[in-house]
C-alpha positions as a Python dict, from the first residue, in 0.01 Angstrom:
ca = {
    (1, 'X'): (0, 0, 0),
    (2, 'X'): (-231, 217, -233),
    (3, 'X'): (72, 286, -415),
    (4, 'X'): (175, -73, -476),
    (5, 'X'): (-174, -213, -601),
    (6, 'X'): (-196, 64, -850),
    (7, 'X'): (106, -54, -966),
    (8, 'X'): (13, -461, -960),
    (9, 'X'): (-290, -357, -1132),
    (10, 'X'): (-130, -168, -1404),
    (11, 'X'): (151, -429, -1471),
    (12, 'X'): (-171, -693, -1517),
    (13, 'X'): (-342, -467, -1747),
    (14, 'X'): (-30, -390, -1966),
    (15, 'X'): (49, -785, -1920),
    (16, 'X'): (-332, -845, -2060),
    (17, 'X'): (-313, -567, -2330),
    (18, 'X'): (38, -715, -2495),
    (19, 'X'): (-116, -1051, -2465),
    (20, 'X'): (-462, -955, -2654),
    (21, 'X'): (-290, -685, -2843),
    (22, 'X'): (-83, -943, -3063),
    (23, 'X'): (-418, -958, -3306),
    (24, 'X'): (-413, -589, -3352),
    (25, 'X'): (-53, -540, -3429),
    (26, 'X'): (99, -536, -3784),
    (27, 'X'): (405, -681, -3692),
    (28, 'X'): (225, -1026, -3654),
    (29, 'X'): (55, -1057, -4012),
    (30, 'X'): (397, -937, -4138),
    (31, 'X'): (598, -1244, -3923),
    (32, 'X'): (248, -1485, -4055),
    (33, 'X'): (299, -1385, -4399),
    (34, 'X'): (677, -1456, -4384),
    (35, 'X'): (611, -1787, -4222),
    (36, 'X'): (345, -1896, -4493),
    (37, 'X'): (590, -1838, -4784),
    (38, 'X'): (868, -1994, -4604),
    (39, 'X'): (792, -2315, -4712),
    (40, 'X'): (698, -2288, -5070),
    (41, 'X'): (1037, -2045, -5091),
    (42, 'X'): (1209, -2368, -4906),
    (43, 'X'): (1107, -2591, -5141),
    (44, 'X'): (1167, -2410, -5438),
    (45, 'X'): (1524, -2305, -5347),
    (46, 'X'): (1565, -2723, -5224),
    (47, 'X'): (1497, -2882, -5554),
    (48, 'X'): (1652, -2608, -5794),
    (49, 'X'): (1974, -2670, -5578),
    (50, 'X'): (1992, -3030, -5579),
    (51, 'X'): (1882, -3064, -5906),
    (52, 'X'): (2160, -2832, -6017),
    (53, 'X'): (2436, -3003, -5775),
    (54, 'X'): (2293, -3319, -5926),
    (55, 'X'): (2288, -3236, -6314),
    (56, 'X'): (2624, -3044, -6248),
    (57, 'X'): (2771, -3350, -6059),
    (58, 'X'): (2681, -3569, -6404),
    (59, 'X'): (2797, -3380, -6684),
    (60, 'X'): (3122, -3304, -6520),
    (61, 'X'): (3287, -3604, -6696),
    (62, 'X'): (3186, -3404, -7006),
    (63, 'X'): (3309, -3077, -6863),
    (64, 'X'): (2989, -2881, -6875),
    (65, 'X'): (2926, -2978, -6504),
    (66, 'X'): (3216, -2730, -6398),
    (67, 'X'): (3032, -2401, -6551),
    (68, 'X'): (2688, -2553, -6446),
    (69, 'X'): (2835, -2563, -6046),
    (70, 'X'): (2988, -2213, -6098),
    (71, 'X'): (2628, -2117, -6250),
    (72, 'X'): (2471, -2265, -5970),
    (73, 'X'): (2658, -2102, -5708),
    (74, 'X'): (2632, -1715, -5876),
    (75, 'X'): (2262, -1804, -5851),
    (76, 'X'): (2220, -1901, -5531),
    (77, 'X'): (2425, -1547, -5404),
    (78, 'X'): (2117, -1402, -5579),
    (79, 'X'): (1860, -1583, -5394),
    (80, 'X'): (2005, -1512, -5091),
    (81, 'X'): (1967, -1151, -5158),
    (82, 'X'): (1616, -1205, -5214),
    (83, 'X'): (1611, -1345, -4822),
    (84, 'X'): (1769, -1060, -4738),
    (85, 'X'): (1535, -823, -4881),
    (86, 'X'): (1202, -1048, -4756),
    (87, 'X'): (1338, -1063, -4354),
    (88, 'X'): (1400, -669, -4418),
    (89, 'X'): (1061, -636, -4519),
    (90, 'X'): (818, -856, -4339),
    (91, 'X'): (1062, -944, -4032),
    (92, 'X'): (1146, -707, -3786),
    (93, 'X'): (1531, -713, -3840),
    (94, 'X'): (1813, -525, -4027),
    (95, 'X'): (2005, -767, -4266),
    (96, 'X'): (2240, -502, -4435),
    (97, 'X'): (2395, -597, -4761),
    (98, 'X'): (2797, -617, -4840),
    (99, 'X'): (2891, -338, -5109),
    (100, 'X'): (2979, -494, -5439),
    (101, 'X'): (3340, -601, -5481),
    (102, 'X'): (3485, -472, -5800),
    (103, 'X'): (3604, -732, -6021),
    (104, 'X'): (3863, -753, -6305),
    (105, 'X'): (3783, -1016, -6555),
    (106, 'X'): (3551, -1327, -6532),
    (107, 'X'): (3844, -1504, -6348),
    (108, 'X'): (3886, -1252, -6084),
    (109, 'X'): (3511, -1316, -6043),
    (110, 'X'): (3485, -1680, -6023),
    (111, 'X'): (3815, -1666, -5740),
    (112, 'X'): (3603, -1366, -5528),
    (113, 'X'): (3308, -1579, -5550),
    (114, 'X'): (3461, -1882, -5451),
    (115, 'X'): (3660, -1738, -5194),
    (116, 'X'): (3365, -1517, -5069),
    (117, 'X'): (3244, -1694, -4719),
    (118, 'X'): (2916, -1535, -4788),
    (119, 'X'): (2858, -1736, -5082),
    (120, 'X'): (2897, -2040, -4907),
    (121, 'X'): (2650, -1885, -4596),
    (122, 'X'): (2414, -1821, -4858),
    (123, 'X'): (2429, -2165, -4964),
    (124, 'X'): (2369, -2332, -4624),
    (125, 'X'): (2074, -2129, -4556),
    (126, 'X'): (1906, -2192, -4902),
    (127, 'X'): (1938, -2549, -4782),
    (128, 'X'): (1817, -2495, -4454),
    (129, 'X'): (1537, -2307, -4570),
    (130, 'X'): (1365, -2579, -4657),
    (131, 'X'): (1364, -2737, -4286),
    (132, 'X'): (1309, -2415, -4120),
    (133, 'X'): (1000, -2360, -4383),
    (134, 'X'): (844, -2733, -4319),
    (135, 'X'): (846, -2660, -3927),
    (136, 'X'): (670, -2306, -3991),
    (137, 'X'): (362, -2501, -4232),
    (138, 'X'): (336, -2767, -3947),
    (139, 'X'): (261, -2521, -3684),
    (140, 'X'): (94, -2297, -3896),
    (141, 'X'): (-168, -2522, -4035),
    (142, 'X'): (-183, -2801, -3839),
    (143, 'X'): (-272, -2607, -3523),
    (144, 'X'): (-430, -2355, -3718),
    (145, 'X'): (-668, -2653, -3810),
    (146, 'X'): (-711, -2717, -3458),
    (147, 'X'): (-790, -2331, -3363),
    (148, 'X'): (-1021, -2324, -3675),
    (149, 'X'): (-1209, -2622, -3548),
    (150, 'X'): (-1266, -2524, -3183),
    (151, 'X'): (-1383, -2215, -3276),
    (152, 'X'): (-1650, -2351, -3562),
    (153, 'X'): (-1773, -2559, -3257),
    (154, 'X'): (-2115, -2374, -3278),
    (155, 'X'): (-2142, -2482, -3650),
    (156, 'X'): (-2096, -2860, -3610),
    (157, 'X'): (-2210, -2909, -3241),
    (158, 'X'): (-2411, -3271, -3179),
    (159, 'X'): (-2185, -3413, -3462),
    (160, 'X'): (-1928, -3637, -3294),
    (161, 'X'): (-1757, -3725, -3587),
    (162, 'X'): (-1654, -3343, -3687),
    (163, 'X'): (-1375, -3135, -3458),
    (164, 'X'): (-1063, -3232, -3279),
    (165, 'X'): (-1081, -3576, -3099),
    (166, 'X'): (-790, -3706, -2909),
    (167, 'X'): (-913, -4094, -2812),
    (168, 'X'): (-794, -4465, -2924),
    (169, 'X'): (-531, -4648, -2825),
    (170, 'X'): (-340, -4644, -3149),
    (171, 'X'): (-338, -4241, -3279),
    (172, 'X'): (-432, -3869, -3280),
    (173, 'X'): (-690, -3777, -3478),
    (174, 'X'): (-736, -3423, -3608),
    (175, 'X'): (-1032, -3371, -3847),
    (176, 'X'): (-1250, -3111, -3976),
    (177, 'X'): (-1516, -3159, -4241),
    (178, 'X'): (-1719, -2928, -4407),
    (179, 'X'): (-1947, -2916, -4697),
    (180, 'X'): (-1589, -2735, -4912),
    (181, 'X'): (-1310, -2814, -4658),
    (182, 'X'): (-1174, -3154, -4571),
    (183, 'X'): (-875, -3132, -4287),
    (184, 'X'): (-758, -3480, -4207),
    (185, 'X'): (-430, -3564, -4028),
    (186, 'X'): (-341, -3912, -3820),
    (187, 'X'): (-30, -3885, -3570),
    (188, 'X'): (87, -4235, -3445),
    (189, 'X'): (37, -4302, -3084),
    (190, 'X'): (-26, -4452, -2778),
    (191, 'X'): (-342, -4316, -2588),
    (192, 'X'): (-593, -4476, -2399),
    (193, 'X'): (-932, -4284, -2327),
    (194, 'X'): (-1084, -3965, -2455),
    (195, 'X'): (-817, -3673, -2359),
    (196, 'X'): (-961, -3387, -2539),
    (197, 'X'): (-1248, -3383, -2813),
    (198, 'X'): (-1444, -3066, -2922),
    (199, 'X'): (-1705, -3255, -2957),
    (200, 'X'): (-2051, -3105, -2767),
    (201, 'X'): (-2428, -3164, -2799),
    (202, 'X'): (-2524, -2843, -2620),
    (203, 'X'): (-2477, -2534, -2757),
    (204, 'X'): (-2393, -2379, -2462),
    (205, 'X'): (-2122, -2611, -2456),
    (206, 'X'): (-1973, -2547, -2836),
    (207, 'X'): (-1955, -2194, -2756),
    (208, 'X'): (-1743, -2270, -2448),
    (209, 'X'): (-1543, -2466, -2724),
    (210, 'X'): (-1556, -2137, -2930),
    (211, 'X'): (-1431, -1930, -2693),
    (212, 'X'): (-1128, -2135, -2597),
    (213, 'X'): (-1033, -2158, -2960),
    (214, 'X'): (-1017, -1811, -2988),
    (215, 'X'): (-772, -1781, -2704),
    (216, 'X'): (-555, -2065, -2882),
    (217, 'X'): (-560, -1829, -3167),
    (218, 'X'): (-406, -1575, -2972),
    (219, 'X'): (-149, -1802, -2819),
    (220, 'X'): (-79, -1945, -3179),
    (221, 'X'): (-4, -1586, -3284),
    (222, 'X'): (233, -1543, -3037),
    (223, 'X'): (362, -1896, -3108),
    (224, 'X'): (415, -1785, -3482),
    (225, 'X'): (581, -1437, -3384),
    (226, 'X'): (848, -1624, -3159),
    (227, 'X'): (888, -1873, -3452),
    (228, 'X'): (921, -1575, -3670),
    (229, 'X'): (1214, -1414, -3441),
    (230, 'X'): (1411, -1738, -3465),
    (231, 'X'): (1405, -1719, -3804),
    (232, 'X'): (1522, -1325, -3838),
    (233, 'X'): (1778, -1403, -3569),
    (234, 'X'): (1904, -1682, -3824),
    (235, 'X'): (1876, -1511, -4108),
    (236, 'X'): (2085, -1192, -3968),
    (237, 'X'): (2342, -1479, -3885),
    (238, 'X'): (2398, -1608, -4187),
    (239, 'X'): (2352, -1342, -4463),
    (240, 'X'): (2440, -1029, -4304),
    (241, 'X'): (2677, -860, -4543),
    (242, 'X'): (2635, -1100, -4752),
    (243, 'X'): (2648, -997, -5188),
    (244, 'X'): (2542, -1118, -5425),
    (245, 'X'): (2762, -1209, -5715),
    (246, 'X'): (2706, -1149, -6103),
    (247, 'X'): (3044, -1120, -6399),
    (248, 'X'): (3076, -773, -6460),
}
């Protein structure tokens, strides 16, 4: 019986010590750092892409569109090997390139590009990218927002108007003011009664606030890293050997 407590005891402290332990490992400011540029990388690779398509799509009836799509697409094979190389770097997954295909001529290029199904992989996920990068900056600052404000509780205790208040009939409020920040999001819908609200005018009480924010940090980060394998899952699906293409 001895025998089996030590070992319930020492499955709870390992299950505590990975739980805690997600601040002190690297892996998760490597996954946070990919998540934070996912969206600005998203964006980027969203309006160059159908701005190209677009401009392409217009001068065809002049016949410059037709180089301007093939221009596009060599492009975009490049940008997806900058992917690769950021989920080998920050993620914690192996995206191995293709080897370069030898090509003879610019038309022997254009028909391996074309014909290349990684090209077309590549261009999917650029798109996706986008999506994939809006979901990370939702979780990552709105509920960062929401971490950051329960655990500032101390600093604007006794001020009802100042934390995370979910009340009304009509929406959910999320705001944080400070004399340099300004956080302010509404979410339509239908509530009736004060749910949650870090609002205290003890401070016995904000640091109770305090203290639960800085367990929702902890399950945020955890939050993040599974968000963060998703995305290295996808990315390993889509532009694993995978080349990019450039006229030799």
């Amino acid at each position: 019986m001895s025998g089996h407590g030590r070992t319930v005891d020492s499955r709870q402290s390992g299950g505590l010590r990975w739980f805690f332990g997600v601040v002190a490992r690297r892996q998760t400011y490597y996954n946070l750092a990919y998540l934070l540029l996912a969206f600005p990388l998203g964006l980027t690779y969203f309006v160059f892409l159908v701005a190209g398509f677009s401009l392409s799509l217009t001068l065809t009836v002049i016949l410059i569109g037709i180089p301007m799509v093939v221009l596009v697409l060599s492009v975009t094979t490049h940008l997806a090997a900058v992917e690769r190389s950021l989920a080998d770097s920050l993620l914690d997954v192996d995206v191995p390139a293709a080897e370069p295909e030898e090509t003879d001529g610019i038309v022997d290029w254009l028909k391996t590009m074309l014909l290349d199904v990684g090209t077309w992989k590549g261009l999917v996920y650029l798109f996706s990218k986008f999506v994939t990068g809006l979901v990370s900056f939702i979780v990552s600052v709105v509920f960062g927002a929401v971490v950051f404000a329960f655990v500032s509780a101390p600093f604007h205790y006794r001020d009802p108007t100042t934390g995370v208040h979910l009340s009304g009939t009509s929406s959910v409020g999320i705001d944080y003011q400070h004399d340099v920040w300004n956080v302010g999001i509404e979410v339509p819908l239908q509530l009736s009664g004060e749910l949650i609200s870090t609002y205290a005018d003890t401070l016995v009480g904000a640091l109770a606030f305090s203290v639960i924010g800085l367990l929702l940090a902890v399950v945020l980060l955890h939050v993040l890293n599974g968000i963060a394998w998703l995305y290295g899952k996808y990315t390993e699906l889509l532009l694993r050997d995978t080349r990019a293409h450039s006229p030799n």
